[in-house]
C-alpha positions as CSV (number, residue, x, y, z in Angstrom):
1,X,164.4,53.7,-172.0
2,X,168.1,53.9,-170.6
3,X,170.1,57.5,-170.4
4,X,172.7,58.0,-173.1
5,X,175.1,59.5,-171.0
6,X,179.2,60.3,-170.0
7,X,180.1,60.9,-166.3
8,X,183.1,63.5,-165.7
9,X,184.9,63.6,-162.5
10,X,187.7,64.8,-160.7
11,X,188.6,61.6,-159.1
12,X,188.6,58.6,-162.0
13,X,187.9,55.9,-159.5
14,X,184.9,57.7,-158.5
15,X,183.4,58.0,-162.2
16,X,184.4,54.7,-163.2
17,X,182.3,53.4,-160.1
18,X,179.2,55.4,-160.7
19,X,179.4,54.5,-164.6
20,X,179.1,50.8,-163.5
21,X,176.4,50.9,-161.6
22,X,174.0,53.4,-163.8
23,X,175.2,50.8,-166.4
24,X,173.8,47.6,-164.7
25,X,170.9,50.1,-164.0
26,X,170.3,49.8,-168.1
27,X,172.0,52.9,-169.0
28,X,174.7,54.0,-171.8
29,X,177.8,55.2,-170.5
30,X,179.8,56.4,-173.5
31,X,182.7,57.3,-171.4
32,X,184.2,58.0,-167.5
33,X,186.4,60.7,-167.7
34,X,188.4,62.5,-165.1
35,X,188.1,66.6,-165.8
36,X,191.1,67.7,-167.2
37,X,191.6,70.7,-170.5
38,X,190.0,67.9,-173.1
39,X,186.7,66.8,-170.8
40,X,184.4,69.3,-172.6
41,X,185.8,68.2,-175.6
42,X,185.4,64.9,-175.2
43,X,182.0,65.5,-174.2
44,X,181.1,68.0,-177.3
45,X,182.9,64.7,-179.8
46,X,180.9,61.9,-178.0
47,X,177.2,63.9,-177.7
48,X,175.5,62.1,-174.7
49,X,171.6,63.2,-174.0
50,X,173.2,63.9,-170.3
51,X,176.9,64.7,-168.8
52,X,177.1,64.2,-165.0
53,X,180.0,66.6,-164.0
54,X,181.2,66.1,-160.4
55,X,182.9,69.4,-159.2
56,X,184.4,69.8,-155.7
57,X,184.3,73.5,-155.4
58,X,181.1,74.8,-157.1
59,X,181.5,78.4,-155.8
60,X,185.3,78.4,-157.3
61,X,185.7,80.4,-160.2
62,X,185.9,78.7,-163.5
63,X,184.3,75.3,-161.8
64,X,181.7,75.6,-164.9
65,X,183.8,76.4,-167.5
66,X,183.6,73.1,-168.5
67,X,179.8,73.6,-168.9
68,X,180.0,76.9,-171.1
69,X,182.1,74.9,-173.4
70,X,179.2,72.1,-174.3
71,X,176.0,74.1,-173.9
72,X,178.0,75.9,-176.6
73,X,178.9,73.7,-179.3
74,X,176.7,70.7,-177.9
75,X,173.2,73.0,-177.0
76,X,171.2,69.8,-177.0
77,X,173.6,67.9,-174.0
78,X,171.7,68.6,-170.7
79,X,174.9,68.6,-167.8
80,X,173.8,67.5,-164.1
81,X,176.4,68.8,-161.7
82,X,177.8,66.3,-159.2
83,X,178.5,67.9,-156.2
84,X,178.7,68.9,-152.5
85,X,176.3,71.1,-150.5
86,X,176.5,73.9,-152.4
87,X,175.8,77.6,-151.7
88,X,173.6,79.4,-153.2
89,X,176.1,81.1,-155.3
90,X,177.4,77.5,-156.3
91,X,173.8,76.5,-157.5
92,X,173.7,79.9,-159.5
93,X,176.3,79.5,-161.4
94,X,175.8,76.1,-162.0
95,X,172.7,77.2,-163.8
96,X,174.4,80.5,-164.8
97,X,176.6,78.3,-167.2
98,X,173.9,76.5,-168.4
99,X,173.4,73.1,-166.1
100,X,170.5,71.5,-166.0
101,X,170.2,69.8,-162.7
102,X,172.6,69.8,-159.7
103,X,173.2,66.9,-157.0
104,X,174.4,65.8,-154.4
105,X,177.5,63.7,-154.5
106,X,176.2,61.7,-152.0
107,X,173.3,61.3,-153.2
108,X,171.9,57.5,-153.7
109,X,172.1,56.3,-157.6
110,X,168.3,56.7,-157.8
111,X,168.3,60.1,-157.0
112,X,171.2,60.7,-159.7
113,X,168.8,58.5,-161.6
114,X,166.3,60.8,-161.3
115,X,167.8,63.5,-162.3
116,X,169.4,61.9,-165.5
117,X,165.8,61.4,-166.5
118,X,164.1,64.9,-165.6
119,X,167.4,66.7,-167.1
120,X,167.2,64.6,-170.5
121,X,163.2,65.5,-171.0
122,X,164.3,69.6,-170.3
123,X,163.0,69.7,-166.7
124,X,165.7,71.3,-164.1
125,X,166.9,68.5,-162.0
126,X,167.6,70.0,-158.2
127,X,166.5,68.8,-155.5
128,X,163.8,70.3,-153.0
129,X,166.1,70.8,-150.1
130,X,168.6,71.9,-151.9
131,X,166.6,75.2,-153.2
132,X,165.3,75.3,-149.7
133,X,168.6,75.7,-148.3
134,X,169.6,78.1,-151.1
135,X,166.7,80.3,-150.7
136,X,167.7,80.3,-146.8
137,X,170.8,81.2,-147.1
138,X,169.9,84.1,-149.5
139,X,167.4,85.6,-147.0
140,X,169.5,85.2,-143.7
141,X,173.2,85.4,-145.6
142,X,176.4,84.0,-144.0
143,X,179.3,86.1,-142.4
144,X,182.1,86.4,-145.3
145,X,184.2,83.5,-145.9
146,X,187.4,85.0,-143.9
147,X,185.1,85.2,-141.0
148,X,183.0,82.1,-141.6
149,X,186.7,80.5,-141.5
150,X,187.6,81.7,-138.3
151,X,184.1,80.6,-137.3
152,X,184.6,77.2,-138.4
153,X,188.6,77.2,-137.0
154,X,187.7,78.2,-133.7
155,X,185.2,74.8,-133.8
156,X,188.6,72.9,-133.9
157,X,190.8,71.1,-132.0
158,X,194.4,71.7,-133.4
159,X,195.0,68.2,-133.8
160,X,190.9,67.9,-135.8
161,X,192.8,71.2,-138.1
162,X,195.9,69.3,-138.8
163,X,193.7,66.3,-139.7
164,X,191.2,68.4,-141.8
165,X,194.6,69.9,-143.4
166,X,195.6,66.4,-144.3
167,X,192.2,65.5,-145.3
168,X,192.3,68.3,-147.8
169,X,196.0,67.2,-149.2
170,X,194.4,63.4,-149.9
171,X,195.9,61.4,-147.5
172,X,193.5,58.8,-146.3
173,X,193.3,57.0,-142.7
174,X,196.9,55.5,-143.1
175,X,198.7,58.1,-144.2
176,X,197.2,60.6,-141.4
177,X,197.8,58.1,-138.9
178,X,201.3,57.9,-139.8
179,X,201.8,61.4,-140.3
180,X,200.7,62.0,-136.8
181,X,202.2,59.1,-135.1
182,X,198.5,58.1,-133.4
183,X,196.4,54.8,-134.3
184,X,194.4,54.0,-137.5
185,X,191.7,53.6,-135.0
186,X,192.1,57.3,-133.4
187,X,192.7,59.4,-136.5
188,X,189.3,57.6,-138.1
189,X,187.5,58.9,-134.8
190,X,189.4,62.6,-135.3
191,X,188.3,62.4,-138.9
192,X,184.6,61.8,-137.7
193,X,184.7,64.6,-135.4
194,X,185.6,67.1,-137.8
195,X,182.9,66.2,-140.3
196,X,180.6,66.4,-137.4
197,X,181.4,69.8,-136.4
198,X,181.7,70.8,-140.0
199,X,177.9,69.1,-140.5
200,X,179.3,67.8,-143.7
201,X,178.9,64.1,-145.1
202,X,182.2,63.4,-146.4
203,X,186.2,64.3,-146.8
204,X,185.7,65.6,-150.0
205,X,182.4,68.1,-148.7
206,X,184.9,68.8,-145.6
207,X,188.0,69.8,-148.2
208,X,185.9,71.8,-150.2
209,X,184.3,73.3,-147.6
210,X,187.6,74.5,-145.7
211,X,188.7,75.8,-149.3
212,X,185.8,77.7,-149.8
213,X,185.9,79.6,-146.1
214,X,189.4,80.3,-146.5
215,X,189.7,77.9,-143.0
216,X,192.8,76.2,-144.3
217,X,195.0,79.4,-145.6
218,X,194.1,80.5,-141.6
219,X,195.4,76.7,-140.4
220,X,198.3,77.3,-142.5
221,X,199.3,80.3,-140.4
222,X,198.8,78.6,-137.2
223,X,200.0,75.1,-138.2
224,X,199.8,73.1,-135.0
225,X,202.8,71.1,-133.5
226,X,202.0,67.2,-133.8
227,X,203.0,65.6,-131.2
228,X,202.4,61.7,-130.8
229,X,199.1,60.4,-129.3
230,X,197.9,57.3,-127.9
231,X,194.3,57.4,-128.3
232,X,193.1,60.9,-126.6
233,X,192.9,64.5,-128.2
């Protein structure tokens, strides 16, 4: 039997998408909402058996706010976060505010799928790498964000942190290769490098990762000078 279910994200194209296809996957989306003051509300009015919140920063404070609100006045609503690799304080306070399940947002529909389901019956919905990597990461613990910014700055080109910094502001291929005066074709391959050396799946893992390290208030003291290029670094 299908899901009963909303999808809340921060970007509207990407909820809208994911809605359609859990829909042709027999599954009742009530409503795709991008997370703004009335989201909880919206969810708490509308009552789904499951919420699939995307977040891009689960280790920001307030990122579960959203989920305090309808485990309070909606108890019965199970909420599967949406989101990047997280730490392990991300996954704690995912469950800290009361989510049931938290995935990948790269992860393919049948894993979200999954997790719907298992979430919806009262099971926690997280994947078995994920607690792996958390539990690592808890008994070998990272340098502190300043430092593990600097770690990940030094991994940089300038030009690969003036494209993470545009990366982070939104621009996509066209913009950056404008902005920079190179190719399409060379800023997609600078793009790739960074989320290489990042080891991260995707711009929005990369953004949030360079949020979270405090990488891009250190690029924003040593903002590179772009100069035009033809194809090399």
């Amino acid at each position: 039997m299908g899901v009963r279910l909303m999808v809340v994200d921060d970007h509207r194209l990407l909820a809208e998408a994911l809605a359609s296809a859990l829909k042709l996957r027999g599954h009742r989306v009530l409503a795709a909402a991008a997370p703004s003051a009335g989201a909880a509300e919206l969810v708490v009015n509308r009552a789904p058996e499951v919420c699939l919140l995307g977040t891009a920063a689960p280790a920001e404070p307030g990122a579960f706010d959203p989920v305090v609100r309808i485990k309070r006045d909606r108890p019965q609503v199970a909420v599967v976060v949406l989101g990047p690799v997280p730490s392990p304080r991300g996954i704690a306070a995912a469950f800290a505010a009361g989510a049931s399940g938290y995935v990948r947002h790269d992860e393919r529909i049948e894993g979200v799928e999954r997790a719907m389901v298992k979430a919806r019956a009262g099971e926690a919905a997280v994947a078995p790498q994920l607690l792996q990597g958390a539990f690592t990461d808890l008994l070998n613990p990272a340098t502190q964000p300043d430092d593990e910014g600097q770690r990940l700055l030094r991994m940089l080109t300038p030009r690969e942190v003036e494209v993470l910094v545009r990366v982070a502001e939104g621009e996509d291929t066209r913009l950056i290769a404008a902005g920079m005066g190179i190719a399409p074709s060379t800023a997609r391959t600078h793009v790739q490098r960074v989320l290489m050396k990042l080891g991260v799946g995707s711009r929005l893992e990369a953004a949030a990762l360079a949020a979270r390290t405090g990488l891009l208030d250190h690029a924003a003291s040593h903002p590179p000078l772009t100069t035009p290029d033809l194809g090399g670094e």
